[in-house]
C-alpha positions as CSV (number, residue, x, y, z in Angstrom):
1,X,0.0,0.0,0.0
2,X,2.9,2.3,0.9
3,X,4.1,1.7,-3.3
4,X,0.5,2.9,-4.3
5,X,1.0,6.6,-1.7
6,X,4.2,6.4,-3.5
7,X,2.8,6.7,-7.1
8,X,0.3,8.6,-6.5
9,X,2.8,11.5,-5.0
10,X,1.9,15.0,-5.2
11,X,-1.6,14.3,-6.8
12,X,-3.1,12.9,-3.4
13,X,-3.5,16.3,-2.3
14,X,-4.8,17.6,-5.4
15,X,-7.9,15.3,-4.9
16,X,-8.2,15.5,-1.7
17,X,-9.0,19.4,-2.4
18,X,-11.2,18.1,-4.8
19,X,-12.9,15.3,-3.0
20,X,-13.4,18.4,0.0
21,X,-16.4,19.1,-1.9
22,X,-17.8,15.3,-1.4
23,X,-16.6,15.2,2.2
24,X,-19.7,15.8,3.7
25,X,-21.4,12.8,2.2
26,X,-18.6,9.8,3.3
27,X,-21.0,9.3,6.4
28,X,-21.2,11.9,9.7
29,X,-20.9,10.1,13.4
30,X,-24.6,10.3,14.1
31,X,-27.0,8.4,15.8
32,X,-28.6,6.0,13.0
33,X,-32.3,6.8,12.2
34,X,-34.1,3.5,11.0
35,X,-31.9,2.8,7.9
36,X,-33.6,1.9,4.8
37,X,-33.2,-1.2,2.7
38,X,-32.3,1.0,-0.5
39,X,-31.6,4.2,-1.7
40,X,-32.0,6.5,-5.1
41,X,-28.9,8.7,-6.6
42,X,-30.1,11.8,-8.7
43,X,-27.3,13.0,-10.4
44,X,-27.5,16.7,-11.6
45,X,-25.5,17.4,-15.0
46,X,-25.8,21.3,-15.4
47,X,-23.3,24.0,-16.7
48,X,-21.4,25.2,-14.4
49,X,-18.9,28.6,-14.2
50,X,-15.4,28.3,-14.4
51,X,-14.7,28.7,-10.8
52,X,-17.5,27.5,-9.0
53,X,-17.8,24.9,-6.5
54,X,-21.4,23.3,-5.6
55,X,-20.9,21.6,-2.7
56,X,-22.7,18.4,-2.4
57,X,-24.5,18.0,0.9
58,X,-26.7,15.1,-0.8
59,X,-30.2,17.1,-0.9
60,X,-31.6,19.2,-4.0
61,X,-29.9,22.3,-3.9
62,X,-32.8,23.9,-6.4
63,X,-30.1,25.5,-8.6
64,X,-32.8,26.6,-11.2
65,X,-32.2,28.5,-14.7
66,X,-29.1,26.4,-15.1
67,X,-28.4,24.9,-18.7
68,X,-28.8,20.9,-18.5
69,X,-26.3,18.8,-20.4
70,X,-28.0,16.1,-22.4
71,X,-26.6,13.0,-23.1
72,X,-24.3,12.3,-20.6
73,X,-23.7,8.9,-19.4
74,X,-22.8,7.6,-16.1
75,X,-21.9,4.3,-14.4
76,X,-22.2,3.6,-10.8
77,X,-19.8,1.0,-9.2
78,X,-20.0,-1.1,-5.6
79,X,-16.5,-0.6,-4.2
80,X,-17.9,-1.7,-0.6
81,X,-15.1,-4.0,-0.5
82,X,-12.6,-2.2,-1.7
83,X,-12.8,0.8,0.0
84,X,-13.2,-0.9,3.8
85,X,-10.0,-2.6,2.4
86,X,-8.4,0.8,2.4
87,X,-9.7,1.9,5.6
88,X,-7.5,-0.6,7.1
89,X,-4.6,1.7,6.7
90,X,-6.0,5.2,5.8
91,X,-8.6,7.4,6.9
92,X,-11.9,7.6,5.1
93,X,-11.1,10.8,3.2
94,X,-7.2,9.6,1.9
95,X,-9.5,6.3,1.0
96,X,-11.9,8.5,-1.0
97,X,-9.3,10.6,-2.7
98,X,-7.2,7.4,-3.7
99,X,-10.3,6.0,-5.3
100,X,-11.4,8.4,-7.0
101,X,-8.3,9.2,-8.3
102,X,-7.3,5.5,-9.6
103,X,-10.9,4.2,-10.4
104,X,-9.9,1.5,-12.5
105,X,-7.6,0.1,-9.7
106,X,-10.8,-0.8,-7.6
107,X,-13.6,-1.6,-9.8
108,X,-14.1,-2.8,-13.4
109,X,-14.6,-0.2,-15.4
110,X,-15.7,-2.2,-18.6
111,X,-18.4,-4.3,-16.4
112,X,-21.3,-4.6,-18.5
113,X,-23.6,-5.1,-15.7
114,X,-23.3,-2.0,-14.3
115,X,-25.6,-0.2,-15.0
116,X,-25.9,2.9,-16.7
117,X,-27.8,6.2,-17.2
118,X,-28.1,8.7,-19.7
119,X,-28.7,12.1,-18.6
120,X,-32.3,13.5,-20.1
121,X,-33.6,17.0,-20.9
122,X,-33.4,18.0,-17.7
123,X,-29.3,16.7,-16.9
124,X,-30.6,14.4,-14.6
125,X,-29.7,10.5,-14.7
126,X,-31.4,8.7,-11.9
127,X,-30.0,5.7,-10.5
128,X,-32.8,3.5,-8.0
129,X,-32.7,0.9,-5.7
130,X,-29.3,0.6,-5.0
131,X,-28.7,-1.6,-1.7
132,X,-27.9,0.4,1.5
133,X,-25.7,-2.2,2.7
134,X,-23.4,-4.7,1.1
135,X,-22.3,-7.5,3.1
136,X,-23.8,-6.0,6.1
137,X,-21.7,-3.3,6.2
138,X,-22.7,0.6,4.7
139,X,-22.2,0.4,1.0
140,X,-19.6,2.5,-0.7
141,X,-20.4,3.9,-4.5
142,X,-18.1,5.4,-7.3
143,X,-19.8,7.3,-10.0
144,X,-17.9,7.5,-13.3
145,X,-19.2,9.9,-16.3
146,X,-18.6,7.7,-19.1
147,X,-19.4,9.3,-22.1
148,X,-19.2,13.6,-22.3
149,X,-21.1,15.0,-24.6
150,X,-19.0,18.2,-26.6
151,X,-17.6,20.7,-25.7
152,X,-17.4,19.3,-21.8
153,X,-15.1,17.7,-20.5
154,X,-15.4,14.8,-17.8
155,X,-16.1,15.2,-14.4
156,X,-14.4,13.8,-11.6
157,X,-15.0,10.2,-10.4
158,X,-17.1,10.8,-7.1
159,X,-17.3,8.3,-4.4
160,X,-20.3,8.2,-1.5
161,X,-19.9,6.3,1.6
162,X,-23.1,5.5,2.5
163,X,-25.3,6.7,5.2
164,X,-25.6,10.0,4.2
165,X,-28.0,11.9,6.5
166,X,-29.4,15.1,6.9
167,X,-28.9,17.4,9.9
168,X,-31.4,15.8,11.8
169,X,-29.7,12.7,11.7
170,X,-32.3,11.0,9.4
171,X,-30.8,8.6,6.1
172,X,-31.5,10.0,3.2
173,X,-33.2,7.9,0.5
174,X,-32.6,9.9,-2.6
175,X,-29.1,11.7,-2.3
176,X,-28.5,14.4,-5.2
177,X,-25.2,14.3,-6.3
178,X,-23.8,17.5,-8.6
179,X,-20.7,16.0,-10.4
180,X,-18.2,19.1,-11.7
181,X,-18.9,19.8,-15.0
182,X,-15.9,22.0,-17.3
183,X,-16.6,23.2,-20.1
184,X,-14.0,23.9,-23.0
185,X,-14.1,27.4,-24.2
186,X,-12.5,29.3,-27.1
187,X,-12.1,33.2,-26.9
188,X,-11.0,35.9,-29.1
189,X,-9.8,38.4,-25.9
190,X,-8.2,41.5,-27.6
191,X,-7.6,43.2,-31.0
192,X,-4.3,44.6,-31.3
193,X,-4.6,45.5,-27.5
194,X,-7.6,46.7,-27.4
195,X,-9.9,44.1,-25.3
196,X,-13.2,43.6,-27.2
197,X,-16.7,42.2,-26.7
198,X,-17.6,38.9,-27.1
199,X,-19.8,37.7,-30.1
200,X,-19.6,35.6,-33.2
201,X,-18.2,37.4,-35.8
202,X,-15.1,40.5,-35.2
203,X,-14.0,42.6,-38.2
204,X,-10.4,42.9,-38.5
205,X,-8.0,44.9,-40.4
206,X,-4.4,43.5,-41.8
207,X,-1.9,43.9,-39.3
208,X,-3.8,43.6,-36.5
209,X,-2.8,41.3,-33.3
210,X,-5.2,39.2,-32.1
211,X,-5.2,37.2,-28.7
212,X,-6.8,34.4,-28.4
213,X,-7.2,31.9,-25.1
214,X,-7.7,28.5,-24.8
215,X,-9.5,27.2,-21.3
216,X,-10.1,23.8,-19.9
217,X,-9.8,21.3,-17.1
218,X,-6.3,19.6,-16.3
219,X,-7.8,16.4,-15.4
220,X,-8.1,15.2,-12.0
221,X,-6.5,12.2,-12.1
222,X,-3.5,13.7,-14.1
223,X,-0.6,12.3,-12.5
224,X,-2.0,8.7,-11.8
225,X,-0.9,5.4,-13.1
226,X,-3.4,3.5,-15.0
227,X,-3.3,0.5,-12.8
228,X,-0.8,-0.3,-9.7
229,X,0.9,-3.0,-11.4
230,X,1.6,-1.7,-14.5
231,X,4.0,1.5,-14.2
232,X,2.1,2.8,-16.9
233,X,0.2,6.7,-16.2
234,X,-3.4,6.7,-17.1
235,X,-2.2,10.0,-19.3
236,X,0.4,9.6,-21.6
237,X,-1.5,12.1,-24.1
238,X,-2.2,15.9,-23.1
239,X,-2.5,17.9,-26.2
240,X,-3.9,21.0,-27.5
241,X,-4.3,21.5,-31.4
242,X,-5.6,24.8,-32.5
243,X,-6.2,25.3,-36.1
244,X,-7.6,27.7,-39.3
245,X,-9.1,26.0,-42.7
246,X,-8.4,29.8,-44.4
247,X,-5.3,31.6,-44.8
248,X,-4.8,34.9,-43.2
249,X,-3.6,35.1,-40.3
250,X,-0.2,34.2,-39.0
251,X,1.4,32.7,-36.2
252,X,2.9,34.8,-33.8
253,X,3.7,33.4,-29.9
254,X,2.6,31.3,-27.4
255,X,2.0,34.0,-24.2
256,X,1.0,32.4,-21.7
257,X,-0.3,28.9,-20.0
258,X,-2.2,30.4,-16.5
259,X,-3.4,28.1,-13.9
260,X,-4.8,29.3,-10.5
261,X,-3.0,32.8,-11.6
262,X,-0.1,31.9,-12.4
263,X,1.9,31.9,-15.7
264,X,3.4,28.4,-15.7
265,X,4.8,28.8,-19.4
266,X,8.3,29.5,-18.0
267,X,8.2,26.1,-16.0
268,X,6.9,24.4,-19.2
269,X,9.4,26.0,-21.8
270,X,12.1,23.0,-22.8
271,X,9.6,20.3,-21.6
272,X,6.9,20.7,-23.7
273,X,6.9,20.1,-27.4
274,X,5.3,23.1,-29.7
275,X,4.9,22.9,-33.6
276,X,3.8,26.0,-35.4
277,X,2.5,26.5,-39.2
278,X,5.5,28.7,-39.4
279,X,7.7,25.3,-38.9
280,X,8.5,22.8,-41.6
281,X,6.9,19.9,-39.8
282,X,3.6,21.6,-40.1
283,X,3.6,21.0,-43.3
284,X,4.0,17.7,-43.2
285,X,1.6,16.8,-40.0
286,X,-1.0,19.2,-40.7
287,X,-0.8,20.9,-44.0
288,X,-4.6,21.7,-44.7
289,X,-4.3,23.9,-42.2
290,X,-2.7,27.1,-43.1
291,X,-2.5,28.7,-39.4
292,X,-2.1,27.1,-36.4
293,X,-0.2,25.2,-33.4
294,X,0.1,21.8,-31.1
295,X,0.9,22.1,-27.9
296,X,1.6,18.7,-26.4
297,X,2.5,18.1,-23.1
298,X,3.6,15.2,-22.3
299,X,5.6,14.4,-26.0
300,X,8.4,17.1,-24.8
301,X,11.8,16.3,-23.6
302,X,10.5,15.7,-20.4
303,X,7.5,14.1,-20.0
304,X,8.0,13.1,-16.3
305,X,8.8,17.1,-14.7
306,X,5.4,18.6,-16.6
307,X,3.4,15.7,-15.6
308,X,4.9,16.4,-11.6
309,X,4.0,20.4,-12.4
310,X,0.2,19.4,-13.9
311,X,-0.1,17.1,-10.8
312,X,0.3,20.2,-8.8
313,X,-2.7,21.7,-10.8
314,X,-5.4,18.9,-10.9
315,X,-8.9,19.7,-11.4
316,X,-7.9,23.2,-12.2
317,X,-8.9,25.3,-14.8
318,X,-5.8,26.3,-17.1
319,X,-6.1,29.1,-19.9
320,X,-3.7,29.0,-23.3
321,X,-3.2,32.3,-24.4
322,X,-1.5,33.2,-27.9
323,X,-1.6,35.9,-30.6
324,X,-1.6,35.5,-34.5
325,X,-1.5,38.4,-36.9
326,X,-3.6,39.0,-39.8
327,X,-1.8,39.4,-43.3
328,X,-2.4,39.9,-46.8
329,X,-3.7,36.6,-48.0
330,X,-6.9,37.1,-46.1
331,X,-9.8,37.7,-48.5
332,X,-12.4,40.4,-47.8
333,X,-15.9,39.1,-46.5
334,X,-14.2,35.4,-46.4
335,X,-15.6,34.4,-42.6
336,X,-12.2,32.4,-41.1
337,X,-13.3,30.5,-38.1
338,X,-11.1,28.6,-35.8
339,X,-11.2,25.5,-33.9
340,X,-9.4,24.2,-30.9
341,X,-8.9,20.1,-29.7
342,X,-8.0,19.2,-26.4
343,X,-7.3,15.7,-26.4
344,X,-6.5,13.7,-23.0
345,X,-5.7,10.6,-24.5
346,X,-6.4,8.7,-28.3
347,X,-10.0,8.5,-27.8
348,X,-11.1,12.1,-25.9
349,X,-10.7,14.7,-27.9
350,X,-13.3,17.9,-27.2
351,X,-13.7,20.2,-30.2
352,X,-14.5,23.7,-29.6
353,X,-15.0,26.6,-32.2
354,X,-14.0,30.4,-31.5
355,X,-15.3,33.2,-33.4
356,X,-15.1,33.8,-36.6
357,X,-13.0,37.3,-38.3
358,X,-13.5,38.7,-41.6
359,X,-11.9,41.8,-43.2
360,X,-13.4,44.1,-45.5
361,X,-11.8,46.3,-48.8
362,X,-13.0,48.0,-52.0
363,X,-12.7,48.1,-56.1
364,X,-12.9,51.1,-58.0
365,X,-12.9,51.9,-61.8
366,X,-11.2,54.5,-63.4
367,X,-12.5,55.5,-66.6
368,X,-12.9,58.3,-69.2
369,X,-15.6,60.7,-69.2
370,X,-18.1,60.3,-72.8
371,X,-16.6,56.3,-72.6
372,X,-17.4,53.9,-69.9
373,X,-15.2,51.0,-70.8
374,X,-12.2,52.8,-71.1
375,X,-9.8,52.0,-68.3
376,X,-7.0,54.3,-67.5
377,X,-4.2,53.6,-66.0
378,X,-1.4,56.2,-64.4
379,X,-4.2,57.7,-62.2
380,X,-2.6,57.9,-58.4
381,X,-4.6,58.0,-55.3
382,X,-4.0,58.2,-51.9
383,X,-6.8,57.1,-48.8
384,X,-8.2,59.5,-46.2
385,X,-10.5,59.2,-43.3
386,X,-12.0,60.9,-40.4
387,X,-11.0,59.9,-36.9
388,X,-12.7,62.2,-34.4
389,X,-11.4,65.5,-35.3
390,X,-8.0,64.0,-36.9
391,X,-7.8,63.6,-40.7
392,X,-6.0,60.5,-41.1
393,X,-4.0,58.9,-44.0
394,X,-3.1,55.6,-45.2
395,X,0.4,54.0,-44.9
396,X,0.8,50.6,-46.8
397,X,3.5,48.0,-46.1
398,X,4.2,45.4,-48.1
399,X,3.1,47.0,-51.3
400,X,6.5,47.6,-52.9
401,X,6.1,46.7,-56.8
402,X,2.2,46.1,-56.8
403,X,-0.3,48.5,-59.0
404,X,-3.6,48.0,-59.0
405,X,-4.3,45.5,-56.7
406,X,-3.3,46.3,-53.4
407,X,-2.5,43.9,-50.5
408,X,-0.5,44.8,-47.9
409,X,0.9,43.4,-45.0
410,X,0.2,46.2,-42.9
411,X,-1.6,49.6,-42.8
412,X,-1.5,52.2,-40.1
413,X,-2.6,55.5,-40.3
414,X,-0.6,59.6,-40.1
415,X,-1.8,62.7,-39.9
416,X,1.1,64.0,-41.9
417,X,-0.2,63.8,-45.5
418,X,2.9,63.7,-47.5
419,X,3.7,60.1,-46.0
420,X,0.5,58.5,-47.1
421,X,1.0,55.7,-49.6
422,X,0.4,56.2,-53.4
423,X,-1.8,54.3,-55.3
424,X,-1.4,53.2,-59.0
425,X,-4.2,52.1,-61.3
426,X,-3.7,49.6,-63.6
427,X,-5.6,49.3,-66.8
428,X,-7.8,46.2,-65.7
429,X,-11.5,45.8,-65.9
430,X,-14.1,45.5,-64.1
431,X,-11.9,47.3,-62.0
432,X,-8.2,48.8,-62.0
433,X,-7.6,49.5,-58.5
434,X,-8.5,47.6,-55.0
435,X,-7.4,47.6,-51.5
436,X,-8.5,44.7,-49.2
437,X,-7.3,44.3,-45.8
438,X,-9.5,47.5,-44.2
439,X,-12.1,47.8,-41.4
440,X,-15.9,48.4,-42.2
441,X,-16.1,52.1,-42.2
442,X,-16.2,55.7,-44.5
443,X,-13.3,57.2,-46.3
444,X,-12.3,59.0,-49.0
445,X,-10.2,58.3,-52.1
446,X,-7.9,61.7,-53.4
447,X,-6.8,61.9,-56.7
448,X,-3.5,63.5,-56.6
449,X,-2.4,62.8,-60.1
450,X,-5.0,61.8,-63.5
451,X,-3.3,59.9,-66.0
452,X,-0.8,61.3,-68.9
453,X,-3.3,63.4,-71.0
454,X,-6.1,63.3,-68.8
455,X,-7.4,66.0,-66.0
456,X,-8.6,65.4,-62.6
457,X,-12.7,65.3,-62.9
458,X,-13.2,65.4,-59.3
459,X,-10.6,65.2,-56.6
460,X,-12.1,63.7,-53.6
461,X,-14.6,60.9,-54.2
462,X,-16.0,59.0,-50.7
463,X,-16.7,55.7,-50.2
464,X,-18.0,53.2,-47.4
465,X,-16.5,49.8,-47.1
466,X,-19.4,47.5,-45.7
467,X,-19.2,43.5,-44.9
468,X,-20.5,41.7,-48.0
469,X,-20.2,43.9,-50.5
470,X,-16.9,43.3,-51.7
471,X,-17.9,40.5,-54.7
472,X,-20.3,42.9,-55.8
473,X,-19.6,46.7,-55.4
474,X,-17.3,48.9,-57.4
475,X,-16.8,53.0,-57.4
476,X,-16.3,54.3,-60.4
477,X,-14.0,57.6,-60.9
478,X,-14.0,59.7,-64.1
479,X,-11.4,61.4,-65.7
480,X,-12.2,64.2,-68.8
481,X,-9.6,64.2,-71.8
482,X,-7.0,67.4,-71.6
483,X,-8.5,70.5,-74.3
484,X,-5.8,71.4,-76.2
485,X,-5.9,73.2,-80.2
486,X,-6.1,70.7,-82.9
487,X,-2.8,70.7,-84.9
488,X,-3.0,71.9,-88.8
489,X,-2.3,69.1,-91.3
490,X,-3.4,68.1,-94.0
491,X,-2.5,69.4,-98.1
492,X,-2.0,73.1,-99.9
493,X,-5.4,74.5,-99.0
494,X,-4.8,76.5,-95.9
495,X,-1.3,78.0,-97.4
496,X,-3.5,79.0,-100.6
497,X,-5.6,81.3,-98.7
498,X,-3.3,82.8,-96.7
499,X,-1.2,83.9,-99.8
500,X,-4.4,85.3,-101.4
501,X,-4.6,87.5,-98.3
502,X,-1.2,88.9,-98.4
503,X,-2.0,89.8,-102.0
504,X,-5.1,91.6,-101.5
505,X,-3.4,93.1,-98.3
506,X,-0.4,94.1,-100.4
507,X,-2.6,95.5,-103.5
508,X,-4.6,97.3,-101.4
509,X,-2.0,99.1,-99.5
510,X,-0.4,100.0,-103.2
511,X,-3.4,101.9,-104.2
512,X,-4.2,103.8,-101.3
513,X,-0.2,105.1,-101.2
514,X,-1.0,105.9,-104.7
515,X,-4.1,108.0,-104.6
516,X,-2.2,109.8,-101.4
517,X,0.1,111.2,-104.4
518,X,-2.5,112.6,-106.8
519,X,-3.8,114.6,-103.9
């Protein structure tokens, strides 16, 4: 028994933490009040916050307005035996917490008689007529959550030494049991530093850092061995995969891994193992996906030191953080979602999707007054827009070499106008000039230059970038033809008139000079 304390190490007080919140129904030292033959287990399966603890005191603790989770499945054990087998040399509590922690080690998990309960509409499964005593002594039951319904995650094994009684000293019949439910979250926390409010869809602009965080449940049962014989830990599999479909955004760190509020990611760096899209092996392991990470665990360099630091943590609720950035391959009004897997072993893996982003951008059409189809290129432009009582310009990176089409890596914003970024048409149609990579909002495209031969129709022209409209909306700027004198060209005709003129001229003058003499 002293080998089984031994492997079980630092995670026997982790559970006995947990199991404090079971404590009160492992049977008080009261007088017994006409014990019944059988008793009734209502398990509650509701959503619970992240930090909350019910405590169960075995009665119905009317928690109404909760959100039930359907389809959960749980399997109740008799560990009589077992467990008076470990009062022998612990007390009841270290005997609970062992248990709970090392299921497996005291009943048969894969026992097809035991019988088991799906949790209805309501989260409730109901277990009845369950004996009160085994062997003639109080029975002892383990409740395991077999099967987790997404995105939760599965709640601590939960043992009840059996009377449980109220504070009148009377047995209770039907004991209500509320077993810790986690559930996995995804959250997009912050653009570019600025925290933001949580809902479905966030519009971004190129450049911008987003943070992102991760939360779940280390398990409970973390650092234990599968069985005592073995040598083998029940977790040899701890991973997070978090993952786009889309391109446009791009990897940038790993902040932060916070558990009870602490940053642990400086205990973990060197241990752990972390594969990025912006390594070579993502290509290879996970190629479909053009952003994303794995964070795994226990497949680091040292397996055995994380597993001791998790142990630490058990039953606690730890938060990933980590930022990408959003480049130029993201496509305006293109929703990107993004999905996160936390997998405990092969065959639990909980998938949970965090909200989507989309960027937004504009096509215009420069064209020459009297003709509609005729594109001109040459025309330059730079990008304004109104921020409060700033007038703002645009400052594109990444754009060296590109006319027309515009995608840049980057844009911020000056208020010194001669440092905005100059944009090119090209002579394409439908449309000869585009940005993409902008926020919703209204702006206002200056023509600085019109195109060799051309003069500048109108200098400002405003326009409004709004989600959706990028397939299908394009501003189109006009340009009128320079007025100049047509040259003269063309054969003798010109030339004979204007030496018919001089004649006439020339005669004239002769006879006026001439009758000025006569007088």
């Amino acid at each position: 028994m002293n080998a089984t304390i031994k492997k079980i190490g630092h995670g026997l007080l982790a559970a006995l933490m947990l199991m404090s919140v079971l404590l009160p129904l492992l049977g008080a030292g009261r007088t017994v009040h006409a014990a019944e033959s059988q008793v009734a287990f209502t398990l509650h399966k509701i959503e619970q916050t992240a930090d909350e603890q019910i405590q169960n005191t075995g009665h119905d603790l009317g928690l109404t307005g909760r959100t039930p989770v359907v389809g959960a499945k749980f399997k109740v054990f008799n560990v009589t035996d077992a467990f008076y087998q470990l009062l022998e040399t612990h007390d009841k509590e270290t005997a609970a917490a062992m248990m709970s922690q090392n299921l497996g080690n005291y009943a048969n998990l894969q026992d097809p008689n035991a019988p088991e309960i799906t949790t209805g509409q309501d989260g409730l499964a109901v277990f009845n007529q369950l004996p009160a005593k085994t062997g003639g002594r109080h029975s002892v039951y383990a409740f395991s959550e077999t099967w987790t319904p997404q995105p939760y995650q599965k709640a601590a094994d939960m043992i009840v030494s059996l009377p449980v009684r109220d504070k009148n000293g009377n047995d209770l019949t039907n004991i209500h049991l509320y077993p810790k439910d986690s559930v996995v979250t995804k959250h997009l926390d912050a653009i570019s530093g600025g925290a933001i409010a949580a809902k479905d869809l966030h519009d971004v602009a190129v450049g911008d850092v987003l943070t992102y965080n991760i939360q779940f449940q280390i398990p409970h049962d973390i650092g234990s061995m599968a069985d005592n014989q073995s040598g083998v830990f029940k977790y040899n599999q701890f991973e997070v995969l978090d993952y786009m479909t889309k391109a446009g955004l791009t990897f940038k760190e790993l902040t932060a891994v916070t558990v009870d509020g602490q940053n642990i990611l400086n205990d973990l760096t060197g241990k752990i193992a972390l594969m990025t899209s912006n390594d070579a092996a993502w290509q290879t392991a996970h190629g479909n996906y053009p952003f994303g990470f794995k964070l795994d665990f226990l497949g680091g360099s040292d397996a055995n030191a994380v597993r001791n630091l998790l142990t630490k943590y058990a039953g606690k609720r730890v938060t990933v953080g980590y930022t990408g950035i959003v480049n130029e391959k993201m496509v305006p009004d293109q929703k990107i979602g993004n999905t996160a897997v936390v997998s405990f072993d092969p065959d639990t893996k909980i998938t949970v999707n965090g909200p989507e982003i989309q960027t937004g951008g504009m096509k215009f059409f420069k064209y020459e007054t009297g003709s509609d189809d005729k594109s001109l290129a040459g025309a330059k432009f730079i990008i304004q827009r109104q921020t409060g009582n700033a007038t703002e310009y645009a400052v594109l990176e990444g754009v060296t070499g590109m006319t027309g089409a515009y995608a840049p890596s980057k844009i911020t914003w000056t208020t010194t106008k001669a440092d905005a970024t100059e944009l090119t048409t090209n002579a394409g149609k439908p449309f000869n000039l585009s940005i993409q990579g902008m926020l919703p909002g209204t702006y206002t495209l200056i023509e600085t230059d019109a195109p060799d031969g051309y003069e500048i129709t109108d200098p400002t022209t405003d326009f409004e970038i709004v989600a959706g409209t990028w397939g299908e909306k394009i501003v189109r700027i006009t340009n009128t033809p320079v007025r100049t004198l047509l040259p003269m060209t063309g054969g003798m005709g010109l030339l004979a008139f204007l030496l018919i003129g001089i004649v006439l001229m020339s005669g004239g003058y002769y006879v006026k000079k001439q009758t000025g003499k006569k007088a």
